[in-house]
C-alpha positions as CSV (number, residue, x, y, z in Angstrom):
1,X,228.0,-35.3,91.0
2,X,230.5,-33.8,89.0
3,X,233.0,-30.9,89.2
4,X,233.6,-29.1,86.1
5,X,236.9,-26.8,85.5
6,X,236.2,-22.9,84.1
7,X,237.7,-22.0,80.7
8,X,241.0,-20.6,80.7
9,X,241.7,-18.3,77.9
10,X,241.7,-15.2,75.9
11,X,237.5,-15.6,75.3
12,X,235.3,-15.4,78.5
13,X,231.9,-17.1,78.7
14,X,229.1,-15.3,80.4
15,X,227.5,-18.0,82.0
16,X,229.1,-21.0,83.0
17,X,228.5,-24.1,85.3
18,X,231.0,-24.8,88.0
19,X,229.6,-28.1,89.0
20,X,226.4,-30.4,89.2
21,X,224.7,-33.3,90.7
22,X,221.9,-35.3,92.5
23,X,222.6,-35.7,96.4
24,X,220.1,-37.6,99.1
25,X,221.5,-36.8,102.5
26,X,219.6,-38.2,105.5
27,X,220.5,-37.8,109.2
28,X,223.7,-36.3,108.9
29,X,225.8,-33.2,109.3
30,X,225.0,-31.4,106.1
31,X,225.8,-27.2,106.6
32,X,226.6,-24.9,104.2
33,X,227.7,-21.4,105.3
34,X,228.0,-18.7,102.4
35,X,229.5,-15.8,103.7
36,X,232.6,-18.1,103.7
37,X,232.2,-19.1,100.0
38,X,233.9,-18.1,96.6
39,X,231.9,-15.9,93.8
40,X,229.2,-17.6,92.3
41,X,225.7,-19.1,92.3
42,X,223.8,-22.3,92.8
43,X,220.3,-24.0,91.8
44,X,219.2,-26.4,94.1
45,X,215.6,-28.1,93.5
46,X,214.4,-30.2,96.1
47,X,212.8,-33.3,95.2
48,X,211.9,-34.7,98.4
49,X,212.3,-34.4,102.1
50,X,213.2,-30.8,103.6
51,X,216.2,-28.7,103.9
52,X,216.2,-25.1,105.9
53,X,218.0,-22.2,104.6
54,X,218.6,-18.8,106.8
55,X,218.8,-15.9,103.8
56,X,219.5,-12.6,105.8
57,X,218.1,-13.6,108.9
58,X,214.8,-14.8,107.4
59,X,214.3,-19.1,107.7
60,X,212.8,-20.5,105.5
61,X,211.9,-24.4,104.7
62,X,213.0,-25.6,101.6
63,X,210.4,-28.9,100.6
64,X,209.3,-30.9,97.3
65,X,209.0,-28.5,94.4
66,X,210.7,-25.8,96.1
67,X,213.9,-24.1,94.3
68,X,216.1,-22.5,96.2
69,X,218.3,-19.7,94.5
70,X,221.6,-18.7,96.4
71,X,224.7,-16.3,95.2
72,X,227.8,-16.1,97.3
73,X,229.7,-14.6,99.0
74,X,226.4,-13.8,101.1
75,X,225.1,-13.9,104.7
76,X,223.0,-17.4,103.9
77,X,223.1,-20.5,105.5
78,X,221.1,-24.0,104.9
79,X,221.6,-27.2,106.2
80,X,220.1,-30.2,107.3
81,X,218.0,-30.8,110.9
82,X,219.3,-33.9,112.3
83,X,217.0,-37.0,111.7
84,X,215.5,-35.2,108.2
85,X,216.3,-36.3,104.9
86,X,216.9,-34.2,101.7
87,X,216.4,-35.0,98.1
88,X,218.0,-32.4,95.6
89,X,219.4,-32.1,92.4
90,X,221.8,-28.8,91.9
91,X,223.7,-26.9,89.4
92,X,226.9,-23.9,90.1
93,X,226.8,-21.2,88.1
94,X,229.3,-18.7,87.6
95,X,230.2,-15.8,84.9
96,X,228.9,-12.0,84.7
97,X,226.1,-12.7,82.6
98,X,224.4,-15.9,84.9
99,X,225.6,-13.8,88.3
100,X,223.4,-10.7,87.1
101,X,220.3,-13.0,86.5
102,X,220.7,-15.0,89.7
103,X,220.8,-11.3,91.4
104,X,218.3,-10.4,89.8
105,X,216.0,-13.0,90.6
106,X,216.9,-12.6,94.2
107,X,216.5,-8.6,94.4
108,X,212.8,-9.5,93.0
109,X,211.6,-12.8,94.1
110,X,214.2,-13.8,97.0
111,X,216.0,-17.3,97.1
112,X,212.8,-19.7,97.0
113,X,211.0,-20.5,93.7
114,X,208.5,-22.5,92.6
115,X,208.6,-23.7,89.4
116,X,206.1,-24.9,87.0
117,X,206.9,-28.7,85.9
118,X,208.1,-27.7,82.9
119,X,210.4,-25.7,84.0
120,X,211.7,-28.4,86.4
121,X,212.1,-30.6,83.6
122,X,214.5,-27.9,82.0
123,X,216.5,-27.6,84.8
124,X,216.3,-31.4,85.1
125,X,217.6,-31.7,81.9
126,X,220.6,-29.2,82.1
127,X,222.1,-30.8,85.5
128,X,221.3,-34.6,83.9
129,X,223.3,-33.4,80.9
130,X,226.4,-31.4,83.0
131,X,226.3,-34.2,85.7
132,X,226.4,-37.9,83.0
133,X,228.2,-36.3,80.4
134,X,231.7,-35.3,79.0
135,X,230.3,-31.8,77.2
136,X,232.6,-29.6,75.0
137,X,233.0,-25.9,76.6
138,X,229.8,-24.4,74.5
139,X,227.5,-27.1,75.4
140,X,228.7,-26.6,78.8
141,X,228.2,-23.4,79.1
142,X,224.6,-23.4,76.6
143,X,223.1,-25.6,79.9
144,X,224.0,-23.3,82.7
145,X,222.4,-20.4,80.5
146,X,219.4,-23.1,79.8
147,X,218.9,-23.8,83.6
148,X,219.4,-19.6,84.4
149,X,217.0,-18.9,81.7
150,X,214.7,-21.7,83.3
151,X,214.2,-20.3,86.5
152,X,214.2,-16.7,85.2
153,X,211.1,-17.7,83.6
154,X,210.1,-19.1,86.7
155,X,210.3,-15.9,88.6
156,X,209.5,-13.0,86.1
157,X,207.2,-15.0,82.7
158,X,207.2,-12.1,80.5
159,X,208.0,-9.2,82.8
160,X,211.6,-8.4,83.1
161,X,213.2,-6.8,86.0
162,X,213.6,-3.0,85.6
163,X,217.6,-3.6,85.5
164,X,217.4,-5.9,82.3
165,X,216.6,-2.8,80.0
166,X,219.9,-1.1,81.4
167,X,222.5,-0.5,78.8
168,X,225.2,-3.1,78.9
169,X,228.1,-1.1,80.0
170,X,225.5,0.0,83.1
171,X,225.0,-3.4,83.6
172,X,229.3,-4.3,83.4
173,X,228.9,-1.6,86.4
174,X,226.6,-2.9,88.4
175,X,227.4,-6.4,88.5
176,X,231.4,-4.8,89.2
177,X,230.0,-3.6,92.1
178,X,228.2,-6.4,93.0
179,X,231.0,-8.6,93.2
180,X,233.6,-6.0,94.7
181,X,231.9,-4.1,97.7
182,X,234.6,-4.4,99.7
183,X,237.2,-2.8,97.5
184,X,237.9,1.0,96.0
185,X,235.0,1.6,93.9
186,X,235.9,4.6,92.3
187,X,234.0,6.3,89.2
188,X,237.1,5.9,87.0
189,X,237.3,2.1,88.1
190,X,233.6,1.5,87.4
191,X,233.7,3.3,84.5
192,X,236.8,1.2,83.3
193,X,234.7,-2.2,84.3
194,X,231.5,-0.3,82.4
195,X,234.4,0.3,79.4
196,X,233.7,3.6,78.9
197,X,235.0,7.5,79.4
198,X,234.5,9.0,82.6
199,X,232.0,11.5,81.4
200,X,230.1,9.5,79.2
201,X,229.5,6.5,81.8
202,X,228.3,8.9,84.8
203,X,225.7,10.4,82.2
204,X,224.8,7.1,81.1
205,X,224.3,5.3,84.5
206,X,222.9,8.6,86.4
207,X,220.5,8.8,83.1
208,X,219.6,4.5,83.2
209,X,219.6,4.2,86.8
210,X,218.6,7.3,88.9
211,X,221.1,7.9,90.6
212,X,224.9,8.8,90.5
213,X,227.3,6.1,90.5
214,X,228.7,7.2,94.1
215,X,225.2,7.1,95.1
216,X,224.5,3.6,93.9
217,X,228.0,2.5,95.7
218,X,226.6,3.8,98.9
219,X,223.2,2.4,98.7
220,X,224.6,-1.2,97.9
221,X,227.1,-1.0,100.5
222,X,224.7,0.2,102.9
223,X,222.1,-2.7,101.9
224,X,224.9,-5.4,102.8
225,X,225.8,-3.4,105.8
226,X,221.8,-4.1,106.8
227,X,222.2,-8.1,106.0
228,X,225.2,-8.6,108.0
229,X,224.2,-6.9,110.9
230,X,220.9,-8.8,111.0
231,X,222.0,-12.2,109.5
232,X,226.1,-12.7,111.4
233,X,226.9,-12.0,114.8
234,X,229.8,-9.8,112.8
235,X,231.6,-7.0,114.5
236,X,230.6,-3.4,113.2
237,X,234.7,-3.1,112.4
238,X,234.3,-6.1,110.3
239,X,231.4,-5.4,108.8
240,X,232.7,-1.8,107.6
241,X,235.9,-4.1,106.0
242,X,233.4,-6.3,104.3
243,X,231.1,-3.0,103.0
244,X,234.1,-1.2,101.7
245,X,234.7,1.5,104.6
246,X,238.2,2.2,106.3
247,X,237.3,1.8,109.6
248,X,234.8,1.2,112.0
249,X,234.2,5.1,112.9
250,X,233.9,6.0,109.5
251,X,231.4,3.5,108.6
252,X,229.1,3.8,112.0
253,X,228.3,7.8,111.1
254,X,227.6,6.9,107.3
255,X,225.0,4.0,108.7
256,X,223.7,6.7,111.1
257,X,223.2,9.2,108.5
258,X,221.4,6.4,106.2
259,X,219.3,5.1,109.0
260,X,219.3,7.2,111.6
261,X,220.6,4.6,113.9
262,X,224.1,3.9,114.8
263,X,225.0,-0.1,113.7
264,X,224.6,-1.7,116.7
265,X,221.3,0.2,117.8
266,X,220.0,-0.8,114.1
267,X,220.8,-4.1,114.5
268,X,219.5,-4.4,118.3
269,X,216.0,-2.9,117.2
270,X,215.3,-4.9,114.8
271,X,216.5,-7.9,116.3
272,X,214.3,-7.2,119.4
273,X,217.5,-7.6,121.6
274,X,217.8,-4.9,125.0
275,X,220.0,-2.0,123.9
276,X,223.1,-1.4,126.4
């Protein structure tokens, strides 16, 4: 395994690899929670034996072939069952450009790929390269795109998400509010991450995306609100904090208008649990 330090200085890559390596772990307390885990993403293939991973409150079991596909901070979780083994090579990932892939991938495909042998061998040969070898910051940074691009093939071929044809500064936007949900997401600070005027980025996005850019807000923060309530055992006060709302109050009649459900009924329904 190997740790690699991010650029410092006046140019910013867009895709960038935090860290890689091969692992074999086998009977043993192996648990990764990511709501509890700095911005970025990870590629973990697994070669052999089987890992589980909770995305969102769906399991799933992660064996030979499979790729899993994770970007944090998130309500995810995988781990290893006591007595099972697991056989993975992995690679971090961090910087706008690789971030709005992985999310993309995930919005269309979810965390588990499978992907073709070539496209093994690509990401292979990316985490063999970052893991056994002193690379200068481009070559570095060409890998991480190499293994992004790898599993992008793996989960669209030749169709694109929708989001790919946005405009860039929409795209600035969107991965801003990605990555900030819990903070002020005003039009003027989105249209200062999108780098434009006021005026001209809420006709852009409203034209690109479909909505306004309070709209969007709203609709991701209400998306996250439905993960954590399903996925964490969360407060609603907390969650509101972690979706960007002032308090508790404020946040359970926006959900209720959204879903027609208070939090806690939302999350009781579909959870099957008794209602108090």
């Amino acid at each position: 395994m190997r740790t690699l330090r991010r650029l410092r200085g006046p140019l910013e890559l867009h895709c960038v690899a935090t860290g890689a390596g091969y692992e074999r772990r086998a009977n043993e307390t192996y648990n990764w929670e990511g709501s509890k885990r700095g911005a970025f993403a990870v590629i973990q293939h697994t070669i052999a034996g089987r890992g589980e991973l909770d995305f969102a409150g769906t399991r799933h079991a992660l064996r030979a072939g499979d790729t899993m596909l994770l970007t944090f901070p998130h309500a995810n979780r995988y781990w290893l069952e006591p007595g099972q083994s697991w056989e993975y090579f992995w690679i971090g990932i961090q910087g706008a450009e690789g971030l709005r892939v992985a999310r993309a991938i995930l919005h269309a495909i979810g965390p588990v790929l499978r992907p073709s042998s070539a496209q093994i061998d690509r990401l292979a040969d990316a985490c063999l390269a970052l893991a056994t070898r002193e690379l200068p910051v481009g070559d570095a940074s060409a890998a991480a795109y190499a293994a992004t691009m790898a599993l992008c093939d793996a989960a669209f071929g030749d169709a694109l998400p929708a989001n790919a044809e946005h405009p860039l500064p929409v795209r600035r936007a969107e991965t801003y509010v990605e990555e900030n949900l819990a903070a002020n997401l005003s039009v003027d600070r989105l249209a200062r991450a999108a780098k434009l005027s006021r005026a001209h980025f809420v006709r852009l996005f409203s034209r690109s995306v479909g909505v306004s850019p309070s709209a969007y807000v709203f609709g991701q923060r209400m998306e996250l609100a439905e993960r954590l309530l399903l996925a964490t055992d969360a407060t609603v006060e907390a969650i509101a904090r972690s979706c960007g709302f002032a308090d508790g109050n404020y946040f359970a009649k926006a959900f209720r208008r959204a879903n027609g459900q208070a939090p806690s009924a939302f999350r009781s329904t579909r959870l099957g649990r008794p209602t108090r």
